[in-house]
N, C-alpha and C positions, 0 to 999 in steps of 0.2 A: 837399584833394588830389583831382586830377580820378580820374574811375574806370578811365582809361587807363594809370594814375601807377602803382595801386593793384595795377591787377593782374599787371603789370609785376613789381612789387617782390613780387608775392604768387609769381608763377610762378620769378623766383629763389631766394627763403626754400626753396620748396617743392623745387625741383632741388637745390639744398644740402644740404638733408637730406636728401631721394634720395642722393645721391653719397654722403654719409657713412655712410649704410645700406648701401650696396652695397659700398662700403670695408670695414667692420668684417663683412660677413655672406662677401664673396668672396671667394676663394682670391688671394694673391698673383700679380702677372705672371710672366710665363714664366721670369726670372731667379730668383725669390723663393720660399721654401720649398712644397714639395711640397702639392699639394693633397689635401684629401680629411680623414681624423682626424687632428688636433694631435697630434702628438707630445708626451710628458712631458719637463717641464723638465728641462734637463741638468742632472749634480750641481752643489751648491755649489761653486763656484770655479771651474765649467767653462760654457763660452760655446759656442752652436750659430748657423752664421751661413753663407751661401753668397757666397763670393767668386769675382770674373770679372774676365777680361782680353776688354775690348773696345776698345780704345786709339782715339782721337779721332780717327784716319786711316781708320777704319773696320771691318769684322769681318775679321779674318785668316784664319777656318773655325779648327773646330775640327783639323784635318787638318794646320790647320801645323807646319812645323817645327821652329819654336820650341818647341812642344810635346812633343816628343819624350821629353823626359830627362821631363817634370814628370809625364805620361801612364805613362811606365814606370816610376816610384816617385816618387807623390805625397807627400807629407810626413805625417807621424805622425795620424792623426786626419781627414785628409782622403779623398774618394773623388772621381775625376775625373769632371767632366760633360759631355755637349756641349749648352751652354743656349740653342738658337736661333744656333747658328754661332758661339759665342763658347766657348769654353774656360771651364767654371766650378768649381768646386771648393766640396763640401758639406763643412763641417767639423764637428766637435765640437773643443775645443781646450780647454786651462788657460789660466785670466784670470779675473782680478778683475771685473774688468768688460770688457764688449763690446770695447772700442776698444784695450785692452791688449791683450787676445787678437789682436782685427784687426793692429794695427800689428806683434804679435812674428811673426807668421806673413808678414807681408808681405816685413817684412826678411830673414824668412829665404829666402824664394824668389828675391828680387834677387840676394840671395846665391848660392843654391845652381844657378840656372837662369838669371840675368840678366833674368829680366821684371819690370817696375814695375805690379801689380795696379793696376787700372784702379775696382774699385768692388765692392759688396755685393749689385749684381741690383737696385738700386731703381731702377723706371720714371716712379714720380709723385712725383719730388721736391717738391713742395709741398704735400701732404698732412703732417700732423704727429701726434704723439702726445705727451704728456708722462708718459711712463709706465716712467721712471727709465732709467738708465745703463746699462741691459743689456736693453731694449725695441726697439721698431719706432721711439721716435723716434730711437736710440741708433744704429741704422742707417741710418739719412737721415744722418744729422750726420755718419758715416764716410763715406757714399758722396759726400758733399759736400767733407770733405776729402782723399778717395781720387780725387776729379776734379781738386781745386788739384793735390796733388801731382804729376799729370800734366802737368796745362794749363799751371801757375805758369811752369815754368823755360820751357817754350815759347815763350813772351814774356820769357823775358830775367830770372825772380826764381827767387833760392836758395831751398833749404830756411833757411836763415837769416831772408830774410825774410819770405820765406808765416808763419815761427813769431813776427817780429817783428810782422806785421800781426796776428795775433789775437792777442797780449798788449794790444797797443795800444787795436784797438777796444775788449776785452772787458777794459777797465779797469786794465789792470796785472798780472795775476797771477791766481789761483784766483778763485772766486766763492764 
């Protein structure tokens, strides 16, 4: 391998693990939990996650007024935000895991306010973690299907089938 190849490949390895050092040591993006001392896990059975409406047409300001009712009695466990122009919402909630919490709260705001939550504040969807069902990767995986659930029907596909496409790929059924 020429010495040009070498350090090439040697200047990526090295920015890779920079990023991933800078990933694990830096405070979340402006969406993403509060910087500064980690907060204590929430109790057993209870889930801490911040949720945001930024809908793919673009930021509405926190000011809109759709916001109205959600800003003057947020839902049990939640405190309103304004995260960079977008409407967010800090929760603590009851769930088993992350994504039960996410989706019972999501539903109930369509319900109670008519907005379809747009995502969890994550900026660098391509970063991962594997560090189980109620972690940083358990939040990517929401904010990834908290964007189908917007975008799908946009082009034309139900919640039917955005639910039939990941049975499908991911083999049929549970893993």
């Amino acid at each position: 391998m020429s010495e040009a190849v070498e350090a090439v490949n040697f200047a990526f390895e090295l920015g890779w693990k920079l990023r991933g050092l800078e990933t694990a040591l830096a405070p979340r993006g402006v969406c993403g939990p509060e910087a500064g001392d980690p907060k204590p896990p929430p109790p057993a059975g209870w889930q801490r996650f911040t949720l945001v409406h930024c809908p793919l047409e673009g930021y509405p300001g926190f000011d809109d007024p759709r916001y109205e009712g959600l800003r003057a009695a947020p839902p049990q466990g939640c405190a309103v935000e304004d995260l960079g122009g977008c409407l967010g919402l800090r929760c603590e909630r009851p769930g088993g895991r992350l994504l039960d919490a996410v989706a019972e709260l999501c539903a109930e705001i369509r319900t109670r306010y008519g907005l379809l939550m747009t995502g969890l504040g994550i900026d660098k969807l391509w970063e991962w973690s594997e560090d189980g069902t109620d972690g940083w990767g358990a939040e990517i995986v929401g904010q990834l299907l908290l964007m189908a659930a917007e975008r799908g029907p946009r082009l034309g596909y139900g919640v039917d089938d955005l639910a039939g496409f990941l049975t499908e790929a991911a083999g049929g059924g549970s893993m």
